[in-house]
N, CA, C and O atoms as CSV, one atom per row, in Angstrom:
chain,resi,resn,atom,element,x,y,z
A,1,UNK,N,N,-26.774,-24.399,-30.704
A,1,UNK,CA,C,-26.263,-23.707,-31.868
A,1,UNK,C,C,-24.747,-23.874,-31.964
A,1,UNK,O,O,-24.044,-24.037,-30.967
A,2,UNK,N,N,-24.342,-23.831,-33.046
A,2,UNK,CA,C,-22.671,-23.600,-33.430
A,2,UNK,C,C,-21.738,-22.705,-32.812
A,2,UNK,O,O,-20.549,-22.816,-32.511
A,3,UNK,N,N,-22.633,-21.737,-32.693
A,3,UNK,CA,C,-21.440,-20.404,-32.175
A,3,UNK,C,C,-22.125,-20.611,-30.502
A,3,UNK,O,O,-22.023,-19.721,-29.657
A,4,UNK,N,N,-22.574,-21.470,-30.334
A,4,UNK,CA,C,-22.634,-21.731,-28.480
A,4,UNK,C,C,-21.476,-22.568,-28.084
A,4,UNK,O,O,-20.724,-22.478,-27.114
A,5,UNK,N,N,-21.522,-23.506,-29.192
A,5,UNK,CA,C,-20.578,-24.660,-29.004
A,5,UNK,C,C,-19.273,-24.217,-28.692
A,5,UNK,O,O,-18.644,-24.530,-27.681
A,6,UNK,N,N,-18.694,-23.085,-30.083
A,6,UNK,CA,C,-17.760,-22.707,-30.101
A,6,UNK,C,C,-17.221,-22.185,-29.011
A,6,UNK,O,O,-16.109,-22.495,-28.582
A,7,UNK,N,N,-18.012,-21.332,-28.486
A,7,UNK,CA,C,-17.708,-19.981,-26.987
A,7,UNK,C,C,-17.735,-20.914,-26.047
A,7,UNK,O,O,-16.973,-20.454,-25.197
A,8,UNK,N,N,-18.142,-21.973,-25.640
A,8,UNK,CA,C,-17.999,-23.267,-24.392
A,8,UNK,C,C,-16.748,-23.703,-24.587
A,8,UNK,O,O,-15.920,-23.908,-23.699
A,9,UNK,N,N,-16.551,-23.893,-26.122
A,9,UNK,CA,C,-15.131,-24.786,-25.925
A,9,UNK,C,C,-14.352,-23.979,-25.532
A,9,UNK,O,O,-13.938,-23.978,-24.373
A,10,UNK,N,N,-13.891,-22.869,-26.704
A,10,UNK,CA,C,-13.108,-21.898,-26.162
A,10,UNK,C,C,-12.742,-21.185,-24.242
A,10,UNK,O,O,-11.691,-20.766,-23.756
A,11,UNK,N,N,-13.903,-21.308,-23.735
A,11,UNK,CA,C,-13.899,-21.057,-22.602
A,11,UNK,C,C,-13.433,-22.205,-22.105
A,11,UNK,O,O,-12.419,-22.160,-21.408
A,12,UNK,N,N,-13.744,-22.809,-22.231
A,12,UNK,CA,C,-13.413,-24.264,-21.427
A,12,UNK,C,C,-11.309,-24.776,-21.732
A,12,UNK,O,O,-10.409,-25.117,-20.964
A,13,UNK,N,N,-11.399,-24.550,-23.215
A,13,UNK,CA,C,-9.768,-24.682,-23.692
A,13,UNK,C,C,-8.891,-23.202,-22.492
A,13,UNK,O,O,-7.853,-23.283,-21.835
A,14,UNK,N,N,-9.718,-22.196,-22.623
A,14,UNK,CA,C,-8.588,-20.994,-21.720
A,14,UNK,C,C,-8.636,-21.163,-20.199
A,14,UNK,O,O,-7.686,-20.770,-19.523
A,15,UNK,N,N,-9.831,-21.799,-19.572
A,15,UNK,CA,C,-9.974,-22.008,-18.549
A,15,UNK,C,C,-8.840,-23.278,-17.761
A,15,UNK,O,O,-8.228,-23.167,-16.699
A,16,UNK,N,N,-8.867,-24.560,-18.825
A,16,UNK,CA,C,-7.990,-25.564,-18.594
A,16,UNK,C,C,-6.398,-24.704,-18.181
A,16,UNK,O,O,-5.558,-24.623,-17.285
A,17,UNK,N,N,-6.754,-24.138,-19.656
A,17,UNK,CA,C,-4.776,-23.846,-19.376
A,17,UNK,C,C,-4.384,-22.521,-18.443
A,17,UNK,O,O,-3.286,-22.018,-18.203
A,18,UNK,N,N,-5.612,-22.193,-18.053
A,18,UNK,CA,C,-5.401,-20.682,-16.660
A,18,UNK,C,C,-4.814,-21.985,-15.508
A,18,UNK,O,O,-3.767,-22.049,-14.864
A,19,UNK,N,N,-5.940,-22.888,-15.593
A,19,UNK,CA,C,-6.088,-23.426,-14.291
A,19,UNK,C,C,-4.639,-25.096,-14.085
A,19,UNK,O,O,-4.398,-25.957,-13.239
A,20,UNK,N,N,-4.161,-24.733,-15.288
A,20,UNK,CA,C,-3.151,-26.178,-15.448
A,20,UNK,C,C,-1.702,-24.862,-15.087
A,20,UNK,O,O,-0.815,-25.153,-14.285
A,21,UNK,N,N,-1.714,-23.625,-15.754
A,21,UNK,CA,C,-0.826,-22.930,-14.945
A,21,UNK,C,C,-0.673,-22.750,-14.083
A,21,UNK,O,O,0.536,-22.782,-13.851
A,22,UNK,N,N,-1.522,-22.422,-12.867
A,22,UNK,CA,C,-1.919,-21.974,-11.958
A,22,UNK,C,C,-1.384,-23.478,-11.388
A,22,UNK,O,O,-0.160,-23.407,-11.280
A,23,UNK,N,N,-1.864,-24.774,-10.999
A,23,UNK,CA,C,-0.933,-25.829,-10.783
A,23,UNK,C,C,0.173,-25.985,-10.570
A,23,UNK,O,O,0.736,-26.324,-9.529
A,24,UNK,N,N,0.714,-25.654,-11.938
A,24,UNK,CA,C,2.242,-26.140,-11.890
A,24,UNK,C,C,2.858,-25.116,-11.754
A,24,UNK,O,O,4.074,-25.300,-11.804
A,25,UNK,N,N,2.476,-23.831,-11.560
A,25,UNK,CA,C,3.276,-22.615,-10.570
A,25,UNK,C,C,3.028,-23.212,-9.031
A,25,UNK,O,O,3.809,-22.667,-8.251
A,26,UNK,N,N,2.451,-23.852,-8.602
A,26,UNK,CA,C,2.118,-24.314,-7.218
A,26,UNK,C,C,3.248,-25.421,-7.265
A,26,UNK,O,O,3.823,-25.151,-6.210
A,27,UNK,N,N,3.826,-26.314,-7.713
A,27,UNK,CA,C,4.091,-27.124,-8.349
A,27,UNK,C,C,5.604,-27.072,-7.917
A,27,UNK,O,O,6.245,-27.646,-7.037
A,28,UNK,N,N,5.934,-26.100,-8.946
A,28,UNK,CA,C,7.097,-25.326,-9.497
A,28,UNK,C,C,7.807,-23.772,-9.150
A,28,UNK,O,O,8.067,-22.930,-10.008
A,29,UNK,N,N,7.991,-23.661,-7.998
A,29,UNK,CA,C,8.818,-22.365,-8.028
A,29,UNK,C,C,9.578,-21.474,-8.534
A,29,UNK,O,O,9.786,-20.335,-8.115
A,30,UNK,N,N,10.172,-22.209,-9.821
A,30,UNK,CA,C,11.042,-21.441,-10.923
A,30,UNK,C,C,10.277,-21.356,-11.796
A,30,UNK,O,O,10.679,-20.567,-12.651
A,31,UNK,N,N,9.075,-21.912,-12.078
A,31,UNK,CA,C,8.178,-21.728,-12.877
A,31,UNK,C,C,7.517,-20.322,-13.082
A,31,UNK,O,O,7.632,-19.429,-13.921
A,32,UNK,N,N,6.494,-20.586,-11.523
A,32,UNK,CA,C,5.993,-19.511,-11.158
A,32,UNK,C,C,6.512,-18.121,-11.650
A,32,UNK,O,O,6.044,-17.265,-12.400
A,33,UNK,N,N,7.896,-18.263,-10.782
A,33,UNK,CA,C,9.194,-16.823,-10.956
A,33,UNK,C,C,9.189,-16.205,-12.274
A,33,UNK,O,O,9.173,-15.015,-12.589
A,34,UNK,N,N,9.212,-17.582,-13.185
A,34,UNK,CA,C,9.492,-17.062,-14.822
A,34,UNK,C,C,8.169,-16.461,-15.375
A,34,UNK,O,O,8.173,-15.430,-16.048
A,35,UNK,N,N,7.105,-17.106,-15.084
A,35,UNK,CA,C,5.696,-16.975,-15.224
A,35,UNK,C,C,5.693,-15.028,-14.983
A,35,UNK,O,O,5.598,-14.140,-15.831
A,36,UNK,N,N,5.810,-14.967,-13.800
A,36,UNK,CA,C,5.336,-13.593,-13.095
A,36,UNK,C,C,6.618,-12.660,-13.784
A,36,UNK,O,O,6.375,-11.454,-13.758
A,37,UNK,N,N,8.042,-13.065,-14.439
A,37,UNK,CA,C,8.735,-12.612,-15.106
A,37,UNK,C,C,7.764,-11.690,-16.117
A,37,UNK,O,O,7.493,-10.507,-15.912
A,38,UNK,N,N,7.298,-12.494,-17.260
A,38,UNK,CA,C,7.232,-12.609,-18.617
A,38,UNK,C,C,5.378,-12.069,-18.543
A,38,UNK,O,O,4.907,-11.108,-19.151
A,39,UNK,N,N,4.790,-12.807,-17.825
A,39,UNK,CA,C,3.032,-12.307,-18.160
A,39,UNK,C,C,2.566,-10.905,-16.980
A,39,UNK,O,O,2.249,-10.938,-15.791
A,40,UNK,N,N,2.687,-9.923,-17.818
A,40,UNK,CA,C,1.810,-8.910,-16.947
A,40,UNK,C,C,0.507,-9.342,-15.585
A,40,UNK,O,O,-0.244,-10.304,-15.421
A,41,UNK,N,N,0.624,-8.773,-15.246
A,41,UNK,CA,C,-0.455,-9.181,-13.713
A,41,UNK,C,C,-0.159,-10.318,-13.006
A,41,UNK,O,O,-0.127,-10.413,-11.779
A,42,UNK,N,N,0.073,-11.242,-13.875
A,42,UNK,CA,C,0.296,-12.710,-13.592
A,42,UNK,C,C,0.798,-13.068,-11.595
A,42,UNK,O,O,0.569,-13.967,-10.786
A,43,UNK,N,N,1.661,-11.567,-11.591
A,43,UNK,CA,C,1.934,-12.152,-9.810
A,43,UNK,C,C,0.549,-11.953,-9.167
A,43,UNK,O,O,0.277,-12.874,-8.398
A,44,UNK,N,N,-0.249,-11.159,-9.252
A,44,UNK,CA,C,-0.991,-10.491,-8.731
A,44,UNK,C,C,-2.342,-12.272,-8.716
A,44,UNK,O,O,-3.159,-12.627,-7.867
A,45,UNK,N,N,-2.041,-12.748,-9.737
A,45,UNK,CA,C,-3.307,-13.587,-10.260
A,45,UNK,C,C,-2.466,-14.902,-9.001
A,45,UNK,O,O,-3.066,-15.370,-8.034
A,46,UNK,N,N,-1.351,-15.166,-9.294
A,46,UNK,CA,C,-0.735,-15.933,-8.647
A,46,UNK,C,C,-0.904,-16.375,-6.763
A,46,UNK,O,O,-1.040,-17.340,-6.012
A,47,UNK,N,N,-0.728,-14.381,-6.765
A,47,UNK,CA,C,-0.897,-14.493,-5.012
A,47,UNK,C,C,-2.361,-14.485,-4.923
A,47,UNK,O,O,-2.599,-14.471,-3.715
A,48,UNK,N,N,-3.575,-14.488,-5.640
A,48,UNK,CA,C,-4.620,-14.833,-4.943
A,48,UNK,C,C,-4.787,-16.116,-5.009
A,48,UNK,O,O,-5.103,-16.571,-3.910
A,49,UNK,N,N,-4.695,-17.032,-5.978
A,49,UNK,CA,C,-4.801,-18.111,-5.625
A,49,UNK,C,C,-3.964,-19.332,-5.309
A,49,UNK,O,O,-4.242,-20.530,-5.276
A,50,UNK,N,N,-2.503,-18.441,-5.018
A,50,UNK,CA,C,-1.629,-19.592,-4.300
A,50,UNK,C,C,-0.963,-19.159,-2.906
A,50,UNK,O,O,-0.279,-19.817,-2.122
A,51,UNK,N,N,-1.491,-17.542,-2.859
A,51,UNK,CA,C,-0.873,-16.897,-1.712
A,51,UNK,C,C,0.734,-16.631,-2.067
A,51,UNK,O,O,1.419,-16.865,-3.062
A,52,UNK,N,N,0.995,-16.045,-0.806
A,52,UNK,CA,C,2.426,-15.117,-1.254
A,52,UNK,C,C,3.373,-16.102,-1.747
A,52,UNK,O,O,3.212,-17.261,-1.365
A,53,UNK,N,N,4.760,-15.714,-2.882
A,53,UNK,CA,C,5.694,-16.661,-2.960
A,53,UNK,C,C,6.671,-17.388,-2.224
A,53,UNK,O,O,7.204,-16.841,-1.259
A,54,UNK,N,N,6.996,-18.628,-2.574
A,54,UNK,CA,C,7.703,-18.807,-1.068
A,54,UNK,C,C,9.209,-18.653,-0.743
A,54,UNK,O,O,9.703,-19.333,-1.642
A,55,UNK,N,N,10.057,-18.262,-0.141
A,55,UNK,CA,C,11.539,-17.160,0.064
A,55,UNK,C,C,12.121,-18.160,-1.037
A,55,UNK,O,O,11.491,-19.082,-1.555
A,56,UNK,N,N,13.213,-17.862,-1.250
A,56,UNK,CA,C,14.042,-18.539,-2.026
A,56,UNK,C,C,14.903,-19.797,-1.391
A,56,UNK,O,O,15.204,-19.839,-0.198
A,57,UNK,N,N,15.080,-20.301,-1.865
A,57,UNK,CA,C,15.853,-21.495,-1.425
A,57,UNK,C,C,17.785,-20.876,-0.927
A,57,UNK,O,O,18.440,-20.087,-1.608
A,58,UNK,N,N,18.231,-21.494,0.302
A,58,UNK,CA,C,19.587,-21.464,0.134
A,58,UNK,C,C,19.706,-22.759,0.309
A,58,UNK,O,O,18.992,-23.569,0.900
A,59,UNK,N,N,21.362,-22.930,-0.671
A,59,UNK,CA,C,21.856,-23.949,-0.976
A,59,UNK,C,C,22.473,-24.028,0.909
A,59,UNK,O,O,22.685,-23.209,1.804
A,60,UNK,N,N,22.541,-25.207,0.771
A,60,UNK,CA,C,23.238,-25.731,2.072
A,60,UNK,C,C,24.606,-25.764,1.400
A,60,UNK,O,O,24.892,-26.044,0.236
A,61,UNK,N,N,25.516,-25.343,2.606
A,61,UNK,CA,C,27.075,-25.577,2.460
A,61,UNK,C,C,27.715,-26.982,2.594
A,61,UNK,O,O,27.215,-27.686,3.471
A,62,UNK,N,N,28.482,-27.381,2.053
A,62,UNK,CA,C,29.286,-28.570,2.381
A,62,UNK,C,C,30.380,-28.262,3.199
A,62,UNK,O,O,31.177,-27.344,3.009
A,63,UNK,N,N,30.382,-29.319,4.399
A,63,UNK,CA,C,31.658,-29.185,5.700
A,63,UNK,C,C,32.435,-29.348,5.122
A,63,UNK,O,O,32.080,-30.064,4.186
A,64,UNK,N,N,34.168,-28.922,5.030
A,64,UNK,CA,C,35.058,-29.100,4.775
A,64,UNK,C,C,35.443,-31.108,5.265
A,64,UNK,O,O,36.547,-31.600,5.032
């Protein structure tokens, strides 16, 4: 039927882009950060399937 078709794609279109986020927060660390900024729950969705975030980066110093 039509409206089967529809609810597959649809599932299938939100599923891609859960699971193409979910990537490139793995990916991307400033991503992630901005991600868990801006979308409610989003850390929570994050640490189950990428585990905790990882510390922040320090810049290394340059020797005189």
């Amino acid at each position: 039927s039509a409206a089967g078709k529809i609810v597959a794609a649809s599932l299938l279109t939100v599923g891609g882009g859960l699971g193409g986020t979910i990537l490139y927060a793995k990916w991307d660390p400033k991503f992630r950060a901005n991600v868990e900024k801006s979308v409610p729950y989003s850390d929570q969705l994050f640490e189950m399937a990428l585990g905790p975030p990882p510390p922040p980066l320090v810049p290394l110093q340059k020797k005189p």
